[in-house]
Residue frames as qw, qx, qy, qz and C-alpha x, y, z in Angstrom:
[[0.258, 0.300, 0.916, 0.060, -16.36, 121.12, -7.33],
 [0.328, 0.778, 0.372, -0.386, -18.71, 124.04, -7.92],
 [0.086, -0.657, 0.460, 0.591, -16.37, 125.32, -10.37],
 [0.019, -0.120, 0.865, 0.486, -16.46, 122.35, -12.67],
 [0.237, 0.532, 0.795, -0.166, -20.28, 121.89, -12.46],
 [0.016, 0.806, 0.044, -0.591, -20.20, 125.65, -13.56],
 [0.067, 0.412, -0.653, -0.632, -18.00, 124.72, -16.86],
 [0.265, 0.265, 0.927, 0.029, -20.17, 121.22, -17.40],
 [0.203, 0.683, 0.633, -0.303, -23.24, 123.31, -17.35],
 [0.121, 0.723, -0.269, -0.624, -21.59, 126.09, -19.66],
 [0.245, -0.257, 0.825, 0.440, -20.62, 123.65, -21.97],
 [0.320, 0.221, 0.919, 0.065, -23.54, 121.99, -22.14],
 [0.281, 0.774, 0.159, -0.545, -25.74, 125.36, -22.76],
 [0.219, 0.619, -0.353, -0.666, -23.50, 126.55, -25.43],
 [0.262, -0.086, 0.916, 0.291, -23.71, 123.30, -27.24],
 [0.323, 0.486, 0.811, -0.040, -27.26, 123.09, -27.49],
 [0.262, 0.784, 0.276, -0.491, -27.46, 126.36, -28.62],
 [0.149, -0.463, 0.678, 0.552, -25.45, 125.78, -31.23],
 [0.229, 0.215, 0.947, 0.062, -27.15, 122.88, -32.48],
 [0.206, 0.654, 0.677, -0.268, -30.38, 124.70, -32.52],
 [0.134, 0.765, -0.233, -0.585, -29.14, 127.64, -34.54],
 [0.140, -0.244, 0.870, 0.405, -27.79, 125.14, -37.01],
 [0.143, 0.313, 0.872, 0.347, -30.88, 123.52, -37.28],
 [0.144, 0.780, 0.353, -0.496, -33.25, 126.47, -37.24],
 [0.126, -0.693, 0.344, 0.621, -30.92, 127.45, -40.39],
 [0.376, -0.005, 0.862, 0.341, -31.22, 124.63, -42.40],
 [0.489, 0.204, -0.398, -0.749, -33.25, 124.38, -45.64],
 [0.715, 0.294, 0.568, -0.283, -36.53, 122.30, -45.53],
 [0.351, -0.028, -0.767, -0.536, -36.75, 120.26, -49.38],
 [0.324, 0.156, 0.886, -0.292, -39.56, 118.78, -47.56],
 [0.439, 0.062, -0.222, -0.868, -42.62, 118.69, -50.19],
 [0.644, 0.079, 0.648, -0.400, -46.15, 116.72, -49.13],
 [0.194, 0.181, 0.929, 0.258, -47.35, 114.32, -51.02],
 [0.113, 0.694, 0.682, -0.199, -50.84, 116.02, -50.49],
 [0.011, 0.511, -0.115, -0.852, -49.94, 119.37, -51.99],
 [0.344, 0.238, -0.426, -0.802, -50.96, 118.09, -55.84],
 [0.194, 0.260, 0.940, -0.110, -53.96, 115.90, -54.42],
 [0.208, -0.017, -0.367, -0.906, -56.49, 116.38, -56.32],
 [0.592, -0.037, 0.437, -0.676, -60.22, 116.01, -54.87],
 [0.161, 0.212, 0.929, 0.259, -62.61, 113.21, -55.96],
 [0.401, 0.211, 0.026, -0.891, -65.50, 114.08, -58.21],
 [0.597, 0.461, 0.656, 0.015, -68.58, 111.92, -59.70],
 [0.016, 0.261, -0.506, -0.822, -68.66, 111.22, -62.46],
 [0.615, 0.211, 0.056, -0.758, -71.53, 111.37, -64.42],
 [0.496, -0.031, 0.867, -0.023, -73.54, 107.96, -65.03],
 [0.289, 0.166, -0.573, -0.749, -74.40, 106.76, -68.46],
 [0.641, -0.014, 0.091, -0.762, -77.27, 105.26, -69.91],
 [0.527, -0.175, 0.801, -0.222, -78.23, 101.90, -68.71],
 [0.841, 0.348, 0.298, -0.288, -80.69, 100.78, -71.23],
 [0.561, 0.696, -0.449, -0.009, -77.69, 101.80, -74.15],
 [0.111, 0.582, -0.795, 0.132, -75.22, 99.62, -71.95],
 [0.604, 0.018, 0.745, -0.281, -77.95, 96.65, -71.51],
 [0.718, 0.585, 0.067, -0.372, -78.53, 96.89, -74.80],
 [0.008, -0.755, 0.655, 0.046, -74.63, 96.31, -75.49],
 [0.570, -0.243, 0.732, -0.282, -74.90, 93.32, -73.12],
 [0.742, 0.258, 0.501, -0.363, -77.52, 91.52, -74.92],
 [0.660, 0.689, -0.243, -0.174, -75.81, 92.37, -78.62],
 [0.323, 0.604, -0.727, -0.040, -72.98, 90.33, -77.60],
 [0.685, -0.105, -0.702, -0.162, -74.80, 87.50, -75.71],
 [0.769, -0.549, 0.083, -0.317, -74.97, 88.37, -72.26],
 [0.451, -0.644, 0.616, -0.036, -73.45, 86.46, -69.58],
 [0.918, 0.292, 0.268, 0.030, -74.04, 83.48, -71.72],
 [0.616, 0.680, -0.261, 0.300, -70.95, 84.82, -74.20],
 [0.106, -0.658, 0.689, -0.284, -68.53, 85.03, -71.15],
 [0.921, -0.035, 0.355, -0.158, -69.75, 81.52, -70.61],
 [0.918, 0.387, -0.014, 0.084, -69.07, 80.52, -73.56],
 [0.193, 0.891, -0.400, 0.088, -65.81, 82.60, -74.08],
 [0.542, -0.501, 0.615, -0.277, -64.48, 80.33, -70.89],
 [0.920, 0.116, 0.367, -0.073, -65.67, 76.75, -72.46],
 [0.690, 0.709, -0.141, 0.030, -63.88, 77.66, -75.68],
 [0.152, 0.760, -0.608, 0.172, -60.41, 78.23, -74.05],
 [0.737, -0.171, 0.620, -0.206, -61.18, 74.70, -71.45],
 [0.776, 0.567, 0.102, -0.256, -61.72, 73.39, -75.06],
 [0.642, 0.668, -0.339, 0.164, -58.57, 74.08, -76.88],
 [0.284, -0.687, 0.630, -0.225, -56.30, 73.39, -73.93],
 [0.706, -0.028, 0.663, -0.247, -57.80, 69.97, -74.00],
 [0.819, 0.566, 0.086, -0.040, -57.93, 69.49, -77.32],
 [0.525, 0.653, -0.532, 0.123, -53.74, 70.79, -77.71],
 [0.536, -0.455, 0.671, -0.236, -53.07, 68.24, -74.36],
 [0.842, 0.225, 0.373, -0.317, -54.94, 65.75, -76.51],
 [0.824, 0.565, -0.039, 0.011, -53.36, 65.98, -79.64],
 [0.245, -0.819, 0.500, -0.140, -49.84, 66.56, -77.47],
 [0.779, -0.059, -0.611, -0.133, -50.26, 63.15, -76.45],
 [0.026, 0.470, -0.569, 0.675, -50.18, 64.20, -72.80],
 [0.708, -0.290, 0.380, -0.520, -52.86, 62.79, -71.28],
 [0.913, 0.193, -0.323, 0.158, -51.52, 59.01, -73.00],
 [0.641, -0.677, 0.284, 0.225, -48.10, 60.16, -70.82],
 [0.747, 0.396, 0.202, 0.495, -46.21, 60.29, -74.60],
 [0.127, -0.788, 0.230, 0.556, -43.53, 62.98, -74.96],
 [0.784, 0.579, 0.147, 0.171, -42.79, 63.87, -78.53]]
């Protein structure tokens, strides 16, 4: 009995050492992700008054208002002339 416990345990040795040479050999491709991060910097802040001026030359919030109505508009207007909202299919 001691005998086989003796080969078991031989076996099992040389195996692992096998293994472990094998992989101790191998070739890493591994490449992070983080290698070509690339800090964050501020960036530099322009000038408010030139980008409130902007604002105001195209109408303010008022022009995104509008912008909105206009498109509510024509939807309704090609439903209308569709004759969807009557329940006609041409």
């Amino acid at each position: 009995m001691r005998v086989f416990y003796i080969i078991c345990v031989s076996f099992f040795v040389c195996t692992n050492i096998t293994v472990a040479t094998e992989l101790a050999s191998s070739d890493n491709n591994y490449t992070s992700v983080f290698d070509s991060y690339q800090n964050w910097e501020l960036e530099g802040f322009g000038d408010w008054r030139l980008a409130n001026d902007s604002v105001g030359e195209i109408g303010g919030w008022q022009f995104y208002s509008r912008e909105q109505s206009l498109k509510e508009q024509n939807n309704s207007a090609e439903l209308m002339s569709s004759g969807a909202s009557k329940g006609v299919v041409k």
